[in-house]
Backbone as CSV, one residue per row, in Angstrom:
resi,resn,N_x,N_y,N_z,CA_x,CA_y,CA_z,C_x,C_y,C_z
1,UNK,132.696,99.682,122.996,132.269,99.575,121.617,130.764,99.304,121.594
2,UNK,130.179,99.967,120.655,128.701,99.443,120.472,128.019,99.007,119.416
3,UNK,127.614,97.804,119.315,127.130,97.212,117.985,125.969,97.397,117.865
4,UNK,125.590,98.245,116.164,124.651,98.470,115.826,124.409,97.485,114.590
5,UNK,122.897,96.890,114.720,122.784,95.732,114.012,120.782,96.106,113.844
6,UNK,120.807,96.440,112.136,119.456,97.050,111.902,118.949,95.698,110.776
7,UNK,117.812,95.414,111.090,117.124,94.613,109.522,116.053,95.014,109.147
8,UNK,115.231,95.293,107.710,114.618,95.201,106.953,113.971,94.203,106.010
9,UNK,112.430,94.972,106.133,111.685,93.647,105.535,111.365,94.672,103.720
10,UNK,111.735,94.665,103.038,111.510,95.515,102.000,110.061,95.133,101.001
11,UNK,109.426,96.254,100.450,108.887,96.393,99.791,108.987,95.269,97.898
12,UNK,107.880,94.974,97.625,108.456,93.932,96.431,109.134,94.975,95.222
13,UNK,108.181,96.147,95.208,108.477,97.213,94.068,108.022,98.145,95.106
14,UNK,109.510,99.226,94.745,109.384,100.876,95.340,110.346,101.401,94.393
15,UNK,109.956,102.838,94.813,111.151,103.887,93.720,110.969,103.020,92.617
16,UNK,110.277,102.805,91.599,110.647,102.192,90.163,111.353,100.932,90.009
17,UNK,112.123,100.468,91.068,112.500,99.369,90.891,112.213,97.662,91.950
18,UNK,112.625,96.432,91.298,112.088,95.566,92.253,112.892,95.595,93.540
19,UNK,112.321,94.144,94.372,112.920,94.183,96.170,114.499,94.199,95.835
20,UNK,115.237,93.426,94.672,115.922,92.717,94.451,117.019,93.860,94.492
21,UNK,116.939,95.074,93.385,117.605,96.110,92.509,117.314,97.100,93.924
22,UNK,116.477,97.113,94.691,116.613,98.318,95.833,117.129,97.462,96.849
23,UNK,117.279,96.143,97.110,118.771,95.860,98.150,119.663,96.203,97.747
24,UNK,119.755,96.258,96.539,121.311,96.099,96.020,122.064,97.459,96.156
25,UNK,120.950,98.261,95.899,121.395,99.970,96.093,121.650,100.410,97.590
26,UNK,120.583,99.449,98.461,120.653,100.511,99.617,122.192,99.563,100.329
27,UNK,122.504,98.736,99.991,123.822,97.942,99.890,124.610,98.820,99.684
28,UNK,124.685,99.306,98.384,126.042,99.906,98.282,125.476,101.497,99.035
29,UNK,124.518,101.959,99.241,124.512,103.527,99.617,125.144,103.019,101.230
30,UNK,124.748,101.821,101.783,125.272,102.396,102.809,126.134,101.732,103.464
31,UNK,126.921,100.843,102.414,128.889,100.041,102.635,129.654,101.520,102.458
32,UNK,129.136,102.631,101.139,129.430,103.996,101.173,130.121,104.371,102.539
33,UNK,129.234,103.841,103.657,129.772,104.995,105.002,130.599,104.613,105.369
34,UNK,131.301,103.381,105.399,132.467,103.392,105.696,133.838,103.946,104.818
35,UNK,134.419,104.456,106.155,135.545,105.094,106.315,135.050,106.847,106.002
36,UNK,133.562,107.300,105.962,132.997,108.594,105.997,132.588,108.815,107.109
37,UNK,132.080,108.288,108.059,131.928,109.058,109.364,132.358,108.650,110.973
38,UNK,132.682,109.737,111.022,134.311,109.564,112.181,133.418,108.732,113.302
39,UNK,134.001,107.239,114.368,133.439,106.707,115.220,133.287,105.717,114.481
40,UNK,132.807,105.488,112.917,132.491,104.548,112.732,133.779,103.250,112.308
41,UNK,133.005,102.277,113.056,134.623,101.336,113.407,134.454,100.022,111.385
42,UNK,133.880,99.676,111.954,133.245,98.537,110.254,131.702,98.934,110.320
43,UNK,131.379,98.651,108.930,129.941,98.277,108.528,129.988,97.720,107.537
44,UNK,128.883,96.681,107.855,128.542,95.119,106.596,127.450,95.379,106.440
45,UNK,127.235,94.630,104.905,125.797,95.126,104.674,125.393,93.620,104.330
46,UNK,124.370,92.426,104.393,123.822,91.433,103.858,122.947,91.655,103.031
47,UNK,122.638,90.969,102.327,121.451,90.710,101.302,120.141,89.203,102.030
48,UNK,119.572,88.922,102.343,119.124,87.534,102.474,119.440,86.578,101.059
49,UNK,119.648,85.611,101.363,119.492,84.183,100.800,118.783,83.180,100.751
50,UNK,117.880,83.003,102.434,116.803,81.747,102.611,115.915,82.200,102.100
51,UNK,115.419,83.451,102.058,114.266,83.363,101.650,112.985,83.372,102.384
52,UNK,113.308,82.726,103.294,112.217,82.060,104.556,111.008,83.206,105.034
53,UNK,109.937,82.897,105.132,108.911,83.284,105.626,109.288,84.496,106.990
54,UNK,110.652,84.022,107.919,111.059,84.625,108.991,111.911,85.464,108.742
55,UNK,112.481,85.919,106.980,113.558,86.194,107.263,113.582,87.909,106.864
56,UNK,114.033,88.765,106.982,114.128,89.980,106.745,114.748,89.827,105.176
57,UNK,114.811,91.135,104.535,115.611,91.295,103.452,116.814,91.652,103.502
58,UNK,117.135,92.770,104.445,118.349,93.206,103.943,119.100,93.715,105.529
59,UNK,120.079,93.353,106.211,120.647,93.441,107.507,122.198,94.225,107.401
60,UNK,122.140,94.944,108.348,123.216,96.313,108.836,124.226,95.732,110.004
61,UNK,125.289,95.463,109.791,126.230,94.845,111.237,126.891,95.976,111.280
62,UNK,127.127,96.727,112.252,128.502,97.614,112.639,128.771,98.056,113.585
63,UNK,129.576,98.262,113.878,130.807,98.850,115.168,131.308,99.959,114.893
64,UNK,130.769,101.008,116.445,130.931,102.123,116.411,132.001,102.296,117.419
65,UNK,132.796,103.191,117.933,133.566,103.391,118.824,132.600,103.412,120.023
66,UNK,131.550,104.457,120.398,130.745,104.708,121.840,129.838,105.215,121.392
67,UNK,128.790,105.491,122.735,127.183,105.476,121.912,127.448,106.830,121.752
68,UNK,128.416,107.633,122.113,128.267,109.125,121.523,128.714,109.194,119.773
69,UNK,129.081,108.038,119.488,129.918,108.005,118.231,128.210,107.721,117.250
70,UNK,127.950,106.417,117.831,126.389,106.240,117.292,125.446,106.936,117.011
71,UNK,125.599,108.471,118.117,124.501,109.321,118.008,125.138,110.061,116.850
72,UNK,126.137,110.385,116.550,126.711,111.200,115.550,126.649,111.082,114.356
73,UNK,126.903,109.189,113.869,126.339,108.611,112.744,124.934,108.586,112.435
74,UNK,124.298,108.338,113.625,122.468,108.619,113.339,122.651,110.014,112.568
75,UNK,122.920,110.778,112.855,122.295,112.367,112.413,123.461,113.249,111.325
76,UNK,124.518,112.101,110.997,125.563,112.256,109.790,124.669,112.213,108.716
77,UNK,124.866,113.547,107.603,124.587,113.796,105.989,123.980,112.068,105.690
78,UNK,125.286,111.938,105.695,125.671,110.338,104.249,124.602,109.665,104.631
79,UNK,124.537,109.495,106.265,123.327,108.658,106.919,122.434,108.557,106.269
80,UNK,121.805,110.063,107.048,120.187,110.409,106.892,120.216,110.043,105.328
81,UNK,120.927,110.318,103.792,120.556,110.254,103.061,120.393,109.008,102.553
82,UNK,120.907,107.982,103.222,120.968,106.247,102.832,119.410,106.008,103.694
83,UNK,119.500,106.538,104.853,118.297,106.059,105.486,117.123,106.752,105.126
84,UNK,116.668,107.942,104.506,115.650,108.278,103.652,115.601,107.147,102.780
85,UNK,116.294,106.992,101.602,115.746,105.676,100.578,115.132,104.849,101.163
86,UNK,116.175,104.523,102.163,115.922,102.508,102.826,114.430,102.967,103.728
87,UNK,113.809,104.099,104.070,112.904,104.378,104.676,112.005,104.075,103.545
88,UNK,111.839,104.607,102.433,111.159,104.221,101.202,111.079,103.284,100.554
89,UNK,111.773,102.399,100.968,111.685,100.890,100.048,111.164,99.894,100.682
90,UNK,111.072,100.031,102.359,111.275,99.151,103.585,109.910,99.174,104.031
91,UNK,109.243,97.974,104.419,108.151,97.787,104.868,107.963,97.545,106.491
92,UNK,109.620,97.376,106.768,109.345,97.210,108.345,111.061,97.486,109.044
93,UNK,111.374,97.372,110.211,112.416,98.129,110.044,113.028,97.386,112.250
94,UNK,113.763,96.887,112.047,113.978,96.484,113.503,115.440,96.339,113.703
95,UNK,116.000,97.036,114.945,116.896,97.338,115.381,117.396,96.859,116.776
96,UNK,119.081,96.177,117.128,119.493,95.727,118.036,120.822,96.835,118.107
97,UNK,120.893,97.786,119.452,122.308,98.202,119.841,122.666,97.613,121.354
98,UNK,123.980,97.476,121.319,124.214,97.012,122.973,126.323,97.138,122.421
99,UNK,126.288,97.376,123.824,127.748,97.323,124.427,128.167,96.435,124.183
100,UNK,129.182,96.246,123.786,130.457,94.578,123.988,132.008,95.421,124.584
């Protein structure tokens, strides 16, 4: 299994709306993928809460079957089209995958 676990530091205002109203979207665009692309085992989406100086805005937990499953979701429709927005709203963008 391989856990893919992405965070974002978002923009205050993009696309027309604030940081607040573009978590909330790229939230639901991309809780969307589950049960849409084959391999993919769960995906959670967070919002932050602290607030904190350290903290990102908006964090991706999920479990894929194998990294061939991962490469498939990278370059899946539904993806690319959640990750265009979140590319546009996002001021910074950092990523953890590894085996369990």
């Amino acid at each position: 299994m391989i856990k893919h676990i992405v965070m974002w530091r978002l923009h205050e205002q993009a696309q027309n709306n604030s940081k607040a109203n573009n978590a909330k979207i790229a939230k639901e665009k991309l809780e969307a993928l589950n049960g849409v692309i084959p391999g993919l085992i769960k995906l959670e989406v967070g919002v932050d809460i602290s607030r904190g100086s350290a903290s990102g805005d908006l964090v991706l937990y999920s479990e894929l079957e194998s990294a061939q499953a991962l490469a498939q979701y990278q370059q899946h429709p539904a993806h690319l089209e959640a990750a265009q927005f979140i590319a546009a709203i996002s001021t910074e963008r950092q990523l953890v995958d590894y085996q369990s």
